[in-house]
N, C-alpha and C positions, 0 to 999 in steps of 0.2 A: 378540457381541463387545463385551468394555466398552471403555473407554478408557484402562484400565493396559496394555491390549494393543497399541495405534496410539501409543500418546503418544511423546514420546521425552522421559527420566528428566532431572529437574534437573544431573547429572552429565554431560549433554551437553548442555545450551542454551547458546546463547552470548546472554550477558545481560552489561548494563551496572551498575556500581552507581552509589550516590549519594554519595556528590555524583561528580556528571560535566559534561561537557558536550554540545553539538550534534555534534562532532568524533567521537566516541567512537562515537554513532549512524550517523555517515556513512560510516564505515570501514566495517563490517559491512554495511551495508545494501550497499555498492558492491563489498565481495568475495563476499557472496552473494544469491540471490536472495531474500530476505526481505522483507517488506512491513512489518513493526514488530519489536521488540528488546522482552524484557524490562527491567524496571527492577529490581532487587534492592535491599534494606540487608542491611549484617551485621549478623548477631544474635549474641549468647552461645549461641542454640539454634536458628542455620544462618541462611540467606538468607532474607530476609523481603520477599517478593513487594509491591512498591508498585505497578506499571502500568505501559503500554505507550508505545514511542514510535515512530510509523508513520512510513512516508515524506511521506505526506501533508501530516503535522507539521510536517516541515523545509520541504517549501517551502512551505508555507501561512505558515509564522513564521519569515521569512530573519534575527529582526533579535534573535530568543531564543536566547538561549546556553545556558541552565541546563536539567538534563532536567528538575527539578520543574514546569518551567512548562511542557513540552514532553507531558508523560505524560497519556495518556487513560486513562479510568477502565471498563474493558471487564467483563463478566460473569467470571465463574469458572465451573469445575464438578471433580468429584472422581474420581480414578482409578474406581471403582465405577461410574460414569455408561455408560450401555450408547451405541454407536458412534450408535443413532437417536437419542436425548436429545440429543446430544453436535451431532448435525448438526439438530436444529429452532432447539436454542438459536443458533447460528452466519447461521440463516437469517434467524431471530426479529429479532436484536440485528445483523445487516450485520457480526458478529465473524470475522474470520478467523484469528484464533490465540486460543485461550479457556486461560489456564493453570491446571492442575491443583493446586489448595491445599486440604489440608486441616489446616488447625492450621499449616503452612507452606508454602512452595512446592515443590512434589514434581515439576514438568514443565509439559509445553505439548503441547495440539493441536490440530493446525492443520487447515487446510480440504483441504491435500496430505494427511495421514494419515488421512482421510477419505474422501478419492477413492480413496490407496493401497488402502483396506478394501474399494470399491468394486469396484476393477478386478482385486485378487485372488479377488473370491467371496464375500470373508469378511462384506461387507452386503449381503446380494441385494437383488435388485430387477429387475421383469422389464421394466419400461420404457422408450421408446425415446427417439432424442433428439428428434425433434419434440414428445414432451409435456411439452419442460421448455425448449426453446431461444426464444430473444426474435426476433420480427422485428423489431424496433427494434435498429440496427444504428449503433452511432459510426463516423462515418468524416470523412476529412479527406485533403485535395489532396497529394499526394505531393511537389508543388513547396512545400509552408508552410514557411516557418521553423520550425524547433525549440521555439524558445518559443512561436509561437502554438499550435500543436499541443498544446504543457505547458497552456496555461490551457482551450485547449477540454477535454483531458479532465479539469482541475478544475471547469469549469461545466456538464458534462454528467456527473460524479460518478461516471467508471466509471474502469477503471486501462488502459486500452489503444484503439485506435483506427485502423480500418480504413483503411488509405492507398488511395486513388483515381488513377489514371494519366488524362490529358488525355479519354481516353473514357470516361470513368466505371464503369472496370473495376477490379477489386483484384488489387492489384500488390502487397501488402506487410501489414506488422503493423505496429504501434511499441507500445510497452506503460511501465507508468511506469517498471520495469526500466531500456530501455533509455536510457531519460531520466538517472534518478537515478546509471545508471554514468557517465555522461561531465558531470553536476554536478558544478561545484565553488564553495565559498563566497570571496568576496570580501571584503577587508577594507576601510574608507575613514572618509570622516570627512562629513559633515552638518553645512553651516551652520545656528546657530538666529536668523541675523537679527542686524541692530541696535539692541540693545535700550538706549535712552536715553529714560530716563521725561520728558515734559512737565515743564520746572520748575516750572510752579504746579498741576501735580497733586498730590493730596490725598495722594499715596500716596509723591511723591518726599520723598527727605531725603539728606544729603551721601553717606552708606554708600554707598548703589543709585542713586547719579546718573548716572551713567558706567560701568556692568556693559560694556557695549561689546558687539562680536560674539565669540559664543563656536562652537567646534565639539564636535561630540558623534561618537564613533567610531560606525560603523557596520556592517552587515552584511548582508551579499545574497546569493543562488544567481546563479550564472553558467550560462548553462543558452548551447551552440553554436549560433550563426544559420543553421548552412546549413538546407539543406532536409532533410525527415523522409525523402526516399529514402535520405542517407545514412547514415540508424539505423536503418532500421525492416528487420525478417526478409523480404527475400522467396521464400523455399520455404515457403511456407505450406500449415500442414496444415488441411484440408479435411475436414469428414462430411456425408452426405447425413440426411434425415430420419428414413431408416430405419435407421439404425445403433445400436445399442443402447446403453444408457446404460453399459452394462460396457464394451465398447469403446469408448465415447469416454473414460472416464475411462483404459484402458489407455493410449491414446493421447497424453493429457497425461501422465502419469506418463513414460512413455517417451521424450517430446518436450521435458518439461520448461517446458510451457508451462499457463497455467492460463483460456485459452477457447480455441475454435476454430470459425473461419467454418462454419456451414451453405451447403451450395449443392445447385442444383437444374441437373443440366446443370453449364454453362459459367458460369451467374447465381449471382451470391451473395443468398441469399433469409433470412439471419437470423446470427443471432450462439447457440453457447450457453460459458457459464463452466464455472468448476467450482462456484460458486456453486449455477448452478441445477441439477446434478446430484444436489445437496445433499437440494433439493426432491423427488426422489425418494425418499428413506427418507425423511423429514420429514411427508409424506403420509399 
């Protein structure tokens, strides 16, 4: 299967162009599930593929307005690219949406059109999910606030986090998803101080003697303080070790979700994504 097959054609991505702003990325990203937005310019000879602007982005950089300064510069690959090229490179490079250019931008695909290939047949692989699932597992207190939750799974670098009930049982999911839906950006102003230079400094003179305090506009995500049990999923879907990697990825596809806890019994014993499903053709 190449990747003209899974992709989905420049004529349906929802992409942003340039010049834009933060605003334009946040809309999309909060009416669907997407993890980054292409960037487009027009051209006299179609839309011309510049790079991506992830969720990540936005809240890593509450205070960047403009997409140029926003956009990551991700690998590419070409309709031709067969479905396993297509998922080492995605493994390779931590890319989850790799867009399809050649000579211009012709589409996009992603880590779902991958799994999609997976769980139809159409990438075999006879492996299971214990050869590919993490026991290293994110998890966080079901009572945290919202925003501390947002920074553990930026300083633990994954996009979801296993919520924990008072016995240290899982009760829940929360994912960046369900974060970046109920974000929203703040507007304000930033003092920069009082700035009156020493009069026998070398450096005063009448002009800049008296700049005074000034304010500078600002920008922030506003992310809700209650607690992560009121975001986070709890029907949580489950697979045991022995489940194959075709049906877990049916499972997300069907669920709409892109990991799901391992458990052994009653005990939650590992985490797998769709990431490391990936790892399966990849091998």
């Amino acid at each position: 299967m190449n990747v003209a097959d899974a992709m989905t054609p420049r004529s349906e991505v929802v992409t942003v162009e340039l010049p834009g702003t933060r605003n334009d990325v946040l809309e999309y990203l909060q009416e669907r599930s997407f993890s980054s937005v292409p960037v487009v310019k027009s051209t006299d000879d179609g839309p011309e593929y510049r790079g991506l602007v992830s969720r990540d982005a936005l809240i890593e950089q509450p205070d960047e307005d403009q997409l140029v300064m926003l956009m990551e510069d991700v690998p590419t690959t070409t309709a031709e690219a067969t479905i396993e090229e297509v998922a080492t490179l995605m493994v390779e490079e931590g890319a989850r949406r790799v867009p399809v250019v050649d000579g211009e931008f012709e589409g996009i695909v992603t880590v779902t059109d991958v799994i999609h290939a997976i769980a139809t047949g159409d990438a075999e692989t006879d492996a299971t999910v214990g050869d590919h699932a993490s026991e290293n597992v994110n998890t966080t207190y079901e009572g945290a606030p919202l925003p501390v939750a947002e920074r553990e799974l930026s300083y633990a670098n994954v996009p979801y986090t296993v919520a924990l009930d008072e016995e240290g049982r899982m009760s829940g999911v929360l994912t960046e998803v369900d974060i970046i839906d109920v974000a929203r950006i703040v507007e304000g102003e930033e003092s920069t101080g009082d700035n009156f230079p020493d009069q026998d400094s070398q450096w005063s003179w009448e002009g800049i003697k008296a700049v005074g305090s000034r304010y500078l506009p600002t920008r922030d995500i506003e992310i809700p303080s209650e607690s992560v049990s009121e975001f986070m999923t709890e029907d949580v879907i489950t697979v045991s070790s022995r489940r194959s990697v075709e049906e877990a990825a049916q499972l997300m596809i069907s669920n709409d979700i892109e990991q799901i806890p391992m458990v052994g019994g009653d005990e939650l014993v590992g985490i797998v994504r769709d990431v490391d499903l990936l790892e399966a053709l990849s091998n």
